[in-house]
C-alpha positions as CSV (number, residue, x, y, z in Angstrom):
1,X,0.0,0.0,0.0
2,X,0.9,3.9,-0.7
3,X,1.8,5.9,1.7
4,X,-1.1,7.4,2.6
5,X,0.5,10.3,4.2
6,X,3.3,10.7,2.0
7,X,1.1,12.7,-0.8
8,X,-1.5,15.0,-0.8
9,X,-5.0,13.4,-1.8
10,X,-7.9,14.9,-3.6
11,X,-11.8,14.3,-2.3
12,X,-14.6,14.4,-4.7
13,X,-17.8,16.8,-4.1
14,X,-16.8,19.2,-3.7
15,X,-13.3,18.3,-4.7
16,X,-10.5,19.7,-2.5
17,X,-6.7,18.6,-1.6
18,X,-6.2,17.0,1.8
19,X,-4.1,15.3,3.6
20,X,-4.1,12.0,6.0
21,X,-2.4,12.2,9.3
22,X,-1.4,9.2,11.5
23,X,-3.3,9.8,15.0
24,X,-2.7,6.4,16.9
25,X,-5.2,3.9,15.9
26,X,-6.8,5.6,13.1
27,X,-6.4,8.2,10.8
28,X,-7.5,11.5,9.8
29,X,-8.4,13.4,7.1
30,X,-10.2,16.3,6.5
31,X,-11.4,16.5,9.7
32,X,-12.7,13.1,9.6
33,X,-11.6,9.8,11.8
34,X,-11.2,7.0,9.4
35,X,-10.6,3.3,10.6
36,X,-7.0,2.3,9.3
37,X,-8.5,-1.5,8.2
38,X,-11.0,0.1,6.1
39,X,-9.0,2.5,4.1
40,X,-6.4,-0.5,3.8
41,X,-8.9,-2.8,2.6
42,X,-9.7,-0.4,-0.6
43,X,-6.2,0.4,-1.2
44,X,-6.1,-3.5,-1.4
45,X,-9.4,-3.9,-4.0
46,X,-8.0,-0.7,-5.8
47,X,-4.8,-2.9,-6.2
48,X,-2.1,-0.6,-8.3
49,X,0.8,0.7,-6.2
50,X,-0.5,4.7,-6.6
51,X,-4.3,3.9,-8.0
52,X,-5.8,6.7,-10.0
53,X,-8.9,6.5,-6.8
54,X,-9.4,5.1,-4.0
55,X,-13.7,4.6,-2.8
56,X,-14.6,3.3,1.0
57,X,-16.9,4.3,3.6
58,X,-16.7,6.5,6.3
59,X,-18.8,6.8,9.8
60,X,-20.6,4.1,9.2
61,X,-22.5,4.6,5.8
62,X,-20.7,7.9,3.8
63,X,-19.0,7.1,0.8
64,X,-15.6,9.1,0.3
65,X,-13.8,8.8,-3.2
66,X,-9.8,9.6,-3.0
67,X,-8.0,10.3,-5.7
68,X,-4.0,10.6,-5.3
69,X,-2.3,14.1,-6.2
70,X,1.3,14.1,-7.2
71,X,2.0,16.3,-10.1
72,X,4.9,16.9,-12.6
73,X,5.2,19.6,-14.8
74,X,8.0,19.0,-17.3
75,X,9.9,20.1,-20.2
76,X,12.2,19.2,-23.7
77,X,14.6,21.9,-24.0
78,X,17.3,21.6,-26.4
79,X,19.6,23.9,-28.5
80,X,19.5,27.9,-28.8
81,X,20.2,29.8,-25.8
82,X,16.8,31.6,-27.3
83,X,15.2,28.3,-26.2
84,X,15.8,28.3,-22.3
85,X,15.3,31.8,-22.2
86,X,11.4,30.6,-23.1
87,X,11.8,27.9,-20.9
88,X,12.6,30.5,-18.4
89,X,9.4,32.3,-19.1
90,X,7.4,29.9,-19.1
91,X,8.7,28.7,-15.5
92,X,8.2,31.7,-14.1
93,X,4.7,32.3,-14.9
94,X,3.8,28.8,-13.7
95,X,4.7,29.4,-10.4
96,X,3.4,33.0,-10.3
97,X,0.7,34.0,-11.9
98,X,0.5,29.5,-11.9
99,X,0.8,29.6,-8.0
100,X,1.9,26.3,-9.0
101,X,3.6,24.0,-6.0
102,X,5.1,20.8,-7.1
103,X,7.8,19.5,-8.9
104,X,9.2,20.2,-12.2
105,X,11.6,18.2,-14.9
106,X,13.2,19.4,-17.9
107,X,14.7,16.9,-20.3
108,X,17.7,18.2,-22.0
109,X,21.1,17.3,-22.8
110,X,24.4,17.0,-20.7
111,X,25.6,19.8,-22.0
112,X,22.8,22.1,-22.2
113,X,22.0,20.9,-18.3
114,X,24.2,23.9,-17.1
115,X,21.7,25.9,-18.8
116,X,18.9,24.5,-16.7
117,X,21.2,24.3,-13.8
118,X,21.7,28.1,-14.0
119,X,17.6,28.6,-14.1
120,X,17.2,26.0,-11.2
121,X,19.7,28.5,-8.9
122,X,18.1,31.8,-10.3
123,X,14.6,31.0,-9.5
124,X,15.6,29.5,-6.2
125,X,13.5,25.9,-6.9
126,X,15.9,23.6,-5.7
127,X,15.1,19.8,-5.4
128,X,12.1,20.8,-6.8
129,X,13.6,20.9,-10.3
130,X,14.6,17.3,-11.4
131,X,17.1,17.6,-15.1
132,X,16.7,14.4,-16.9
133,X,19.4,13.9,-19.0
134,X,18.6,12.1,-22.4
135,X,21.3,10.1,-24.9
136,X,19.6,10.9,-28.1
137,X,19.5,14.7,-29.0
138,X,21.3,14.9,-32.1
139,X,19.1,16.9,-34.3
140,X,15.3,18.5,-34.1
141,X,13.8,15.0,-34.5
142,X,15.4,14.0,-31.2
143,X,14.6,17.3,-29.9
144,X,10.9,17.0,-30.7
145,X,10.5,13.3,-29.7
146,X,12.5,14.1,-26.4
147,X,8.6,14.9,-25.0
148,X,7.6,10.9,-25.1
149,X,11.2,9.7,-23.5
150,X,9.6,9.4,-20.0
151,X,11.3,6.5,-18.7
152,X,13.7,8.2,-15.9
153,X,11.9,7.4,-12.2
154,X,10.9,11.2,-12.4
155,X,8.3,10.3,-14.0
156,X,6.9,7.1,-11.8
157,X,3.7,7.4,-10.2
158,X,2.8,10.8,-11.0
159,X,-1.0,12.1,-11.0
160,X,-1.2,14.1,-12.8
161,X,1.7,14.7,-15.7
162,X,1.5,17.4,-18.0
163,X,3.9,18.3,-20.4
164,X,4.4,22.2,-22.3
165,X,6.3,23.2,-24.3
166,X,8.6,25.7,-24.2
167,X,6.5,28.5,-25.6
168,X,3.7,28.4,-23.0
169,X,2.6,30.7,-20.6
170,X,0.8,30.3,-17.5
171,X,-1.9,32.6,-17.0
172,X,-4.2,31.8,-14.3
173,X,-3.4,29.2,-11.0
174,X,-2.7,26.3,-12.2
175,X,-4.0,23.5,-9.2
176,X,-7.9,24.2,-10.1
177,X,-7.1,22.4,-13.2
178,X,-4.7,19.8,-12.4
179,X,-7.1,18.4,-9.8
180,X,-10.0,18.6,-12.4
181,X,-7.7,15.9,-14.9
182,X,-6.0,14.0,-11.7
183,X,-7.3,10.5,-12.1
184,X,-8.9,10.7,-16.1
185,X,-7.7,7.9,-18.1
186,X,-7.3,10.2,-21.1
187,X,-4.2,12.0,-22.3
188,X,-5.6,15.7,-22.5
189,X,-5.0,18.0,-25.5
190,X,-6.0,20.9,-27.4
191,X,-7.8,20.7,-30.8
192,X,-5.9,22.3,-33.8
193,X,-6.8,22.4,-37.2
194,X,-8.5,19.3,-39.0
195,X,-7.0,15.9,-39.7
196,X,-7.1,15.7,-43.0
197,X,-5.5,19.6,-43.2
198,X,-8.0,21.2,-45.5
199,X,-7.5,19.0,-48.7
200,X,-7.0,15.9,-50.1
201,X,-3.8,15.9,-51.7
202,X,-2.4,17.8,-48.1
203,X,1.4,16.3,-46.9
204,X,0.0,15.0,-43.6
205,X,2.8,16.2,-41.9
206,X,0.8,17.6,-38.8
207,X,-1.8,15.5,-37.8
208,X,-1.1,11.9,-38.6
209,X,-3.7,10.9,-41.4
210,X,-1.2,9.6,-43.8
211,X,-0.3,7.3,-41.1
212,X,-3.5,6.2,-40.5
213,X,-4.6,5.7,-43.8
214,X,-1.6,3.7,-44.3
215,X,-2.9,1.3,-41.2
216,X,-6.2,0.9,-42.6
217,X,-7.6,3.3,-39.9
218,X,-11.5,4.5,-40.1
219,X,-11.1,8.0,-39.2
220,X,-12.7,11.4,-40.2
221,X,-10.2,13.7,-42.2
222,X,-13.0,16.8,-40.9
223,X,-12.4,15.8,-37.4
224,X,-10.2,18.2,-35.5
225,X,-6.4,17.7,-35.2
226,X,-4.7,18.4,-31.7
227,X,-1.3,20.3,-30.7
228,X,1.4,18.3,-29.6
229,X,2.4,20.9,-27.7
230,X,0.7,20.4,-24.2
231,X,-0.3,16.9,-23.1
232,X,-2.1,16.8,-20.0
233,X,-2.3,12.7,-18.7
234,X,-4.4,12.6,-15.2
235,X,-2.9,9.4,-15.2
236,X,1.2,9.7,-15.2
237,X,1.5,5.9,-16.4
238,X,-1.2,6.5,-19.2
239,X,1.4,8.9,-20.6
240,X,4.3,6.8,-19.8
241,X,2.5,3.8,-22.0
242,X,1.4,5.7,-25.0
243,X,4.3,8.0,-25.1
244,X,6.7,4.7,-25.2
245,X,4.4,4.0,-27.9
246,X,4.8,6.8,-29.8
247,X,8.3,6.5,-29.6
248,X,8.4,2.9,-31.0
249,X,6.4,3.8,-33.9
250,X,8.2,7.0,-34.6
251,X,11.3,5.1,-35.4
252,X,9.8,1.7,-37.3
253,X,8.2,4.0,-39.4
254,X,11.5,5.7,-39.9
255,X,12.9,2.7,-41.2
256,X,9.9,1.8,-42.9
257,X,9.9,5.0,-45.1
258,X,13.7,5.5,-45.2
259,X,13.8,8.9,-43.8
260,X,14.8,10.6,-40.8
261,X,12.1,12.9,-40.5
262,X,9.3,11.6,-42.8
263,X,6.9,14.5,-41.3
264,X,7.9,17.6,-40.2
265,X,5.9,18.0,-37.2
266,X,7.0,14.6,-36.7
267,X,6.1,14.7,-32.6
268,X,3.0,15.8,-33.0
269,X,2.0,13.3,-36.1
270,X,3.3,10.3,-34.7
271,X,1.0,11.5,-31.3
272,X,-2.3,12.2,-33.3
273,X,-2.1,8.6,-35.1
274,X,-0.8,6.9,-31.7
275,X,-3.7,8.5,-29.2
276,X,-6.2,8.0,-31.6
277,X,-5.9,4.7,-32.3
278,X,-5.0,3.4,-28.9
279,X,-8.2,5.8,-27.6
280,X,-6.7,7.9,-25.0
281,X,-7.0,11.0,-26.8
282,X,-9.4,13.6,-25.1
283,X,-10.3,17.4,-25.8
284,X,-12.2,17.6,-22.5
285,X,-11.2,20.3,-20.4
286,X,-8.7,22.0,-22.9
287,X,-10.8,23.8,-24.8
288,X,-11.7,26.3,-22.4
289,X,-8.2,25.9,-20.7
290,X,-5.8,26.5,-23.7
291,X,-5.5,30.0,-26.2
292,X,-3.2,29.0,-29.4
293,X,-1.7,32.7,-29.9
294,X,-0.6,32.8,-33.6
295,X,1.9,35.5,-33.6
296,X,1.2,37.5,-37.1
297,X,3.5,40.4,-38.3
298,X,2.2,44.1,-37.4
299,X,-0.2,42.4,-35.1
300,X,-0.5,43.1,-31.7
301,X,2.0,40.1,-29.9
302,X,-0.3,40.3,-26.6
303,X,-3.0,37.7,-26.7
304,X,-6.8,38.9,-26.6
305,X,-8.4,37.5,-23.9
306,X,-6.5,36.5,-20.4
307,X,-6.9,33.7,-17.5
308,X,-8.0,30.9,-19.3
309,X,-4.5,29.0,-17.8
310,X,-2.4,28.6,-20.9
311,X,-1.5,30.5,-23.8
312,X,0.9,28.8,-26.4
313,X,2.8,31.1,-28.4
314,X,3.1,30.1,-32.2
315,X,4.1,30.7,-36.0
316,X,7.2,32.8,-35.1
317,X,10.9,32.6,-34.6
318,X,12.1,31.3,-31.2
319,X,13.1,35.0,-30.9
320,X,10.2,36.1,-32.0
321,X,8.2,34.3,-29.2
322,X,10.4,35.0,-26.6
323,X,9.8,38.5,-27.0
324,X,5.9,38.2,-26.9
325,X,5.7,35.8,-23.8
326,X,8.2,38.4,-22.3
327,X,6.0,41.2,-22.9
328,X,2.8,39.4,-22.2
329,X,4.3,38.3,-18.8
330,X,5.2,41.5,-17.7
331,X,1.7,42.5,-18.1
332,X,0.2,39.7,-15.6
């Protein structure tokens, strides 16, 4: 059995993070007494090591529904001093205007880890930043498929694990909805554009339905796409799973095709055929959580509407976005 007072747990209706405290022959939580054999006896039926919930009763006849909360926020950052400069940004507005209070990991490279060394000591996070060091990061297909190398202990029983990229800003407290996806079997994502990309003849190179067409898939080329570039799993091992999967197929279909990079949004292609077909793909919550910014040139660079929790700045030079998020940040 989990620790039961080594994490903080979240109860259902209304939901709210507690936590369980040893007093002698029982616990308690949430201002409640709870008998130790019963809460062990559903830790035993919910079976897994960290569950995504845990149901018993309570005084008697109440029925209490537990759901563990451990989050990780992570990164890929590779590359361009530009790069960690956005990464920077980004980590900065997730823990303030984010409020956000758990642990963070950044996959990089041994020699860019200095670089998140540096950021670690400058915004004073301590243990609290975890660099996972990865082996392959020799061009921008390693860099983009760096996302779905999750096997480092980092990422072990985590609930939940969202991933962003660089280029995202935090906008609003974060823990509202992190407890909303803790526990969801889905990998969380943001719609973008359609499958099929608007025509027929199209490359397929963002959305994945050259690949499925190739497997024989029934899909809908109208149905929408979705951005690679958050991925919120309320389960950490649902992530872990399909992202390994992603990774394998990324590189059979590499040697299938002959070609190192046989899309160029290669990440996010592999992802959309992967999640779709393996059904953990989900646009719950997102919509209403996520603004895709598309930086446009003598357009104003700060986004039109505020709070919603993330804003992911796109269709610009890494300078280029570092230069909106900075002046959008400033402004929050």
């Amino acid at each position: 059995m989990f620790n039961l007072e080594a994490l903080e747990w979240i109860s259902s209706c209304p939901d709210r993070v507690i936590d369980f405290q040893k007093c002698g022959d029982h616990y308690q939580a949430d201002g409640v007494r709870i008998d130790p054999d019963t809460i062990e006896a559903a830790f035993r039926k919910a079976h897994p090591s960290l569950p995504a919930s845990v149901t018993f009763l309570y005084e008697g006849w109440k029925v209490a529904r537990i759901r563990p909360f451990r989050p990780l926020v992570y990164y890929a950052a590779f590359g361009e001093d530009d790069i960690f400069r956005c990464l920077s940004l980004s980590i900065r507005s997730l823990l303030h205007p984010g409020q956000y209070r758990g642990e963070i990991a950044v996959i990089t490279s041994s020699d860019n880890a200095p670089k998140v060394e540096a950021l670690r000591d400058d915004l004073n996070l301590g243990e609290r930043l975890h660099i996972v060091c990865v082996s392959e990061h020799a061009d921008i297909v390693d860099f983009c498929l760096a996302r779905f190398r999750l096997s480092d202990p980092v990422f072990s029983h985590r609930q939940p694990l969202l991933y962003l990229d660089c280029d995202v800003v935090i906008d609003a407290p974060i823990e509202p909805f992190l407890m909303q996806i803790a526990g969801s079997d889905k990998i969380h994502v943001m719609p973008e554009g359609q499958i099929g990309e608007g025509h027929e003849s199209s490359s397929g190179h963002w959305f994945g339905w050259r690949m499925m067409a190739e497997d024989g898939m029934t899909f809908d080329r109208r149905a929408p796409g979705f951005s690679a570039g958050i991925l919120a799993s309320g389960q950490g091992a649902v992530l872990q799973f399909s992202a390994n999967l992603a990774l394998a197929t990324a590189e059979s279909f590499q040697k299938k095709s002959g070609e190192r990079r046989p899309f160029l949004g290669y990440d996010q292609c592999v992802a959309n055929y992967v999640f779709l077909k393996i059904d953990v793909r989900s646009f719950e919550y997102m919509r209403n959580a996520v603004l895709l910014f598309r930086l446009r040139e003598g357009a104003p660079n700060t986004p039109p509407m505020r709070g919603r929790g993330f804003v992911h700045f796109l269709n610009a030079s890494t300078a280029g976005k570092y230069a909106a998020m900075e002046q959008y940040v400033e402004t929050l």
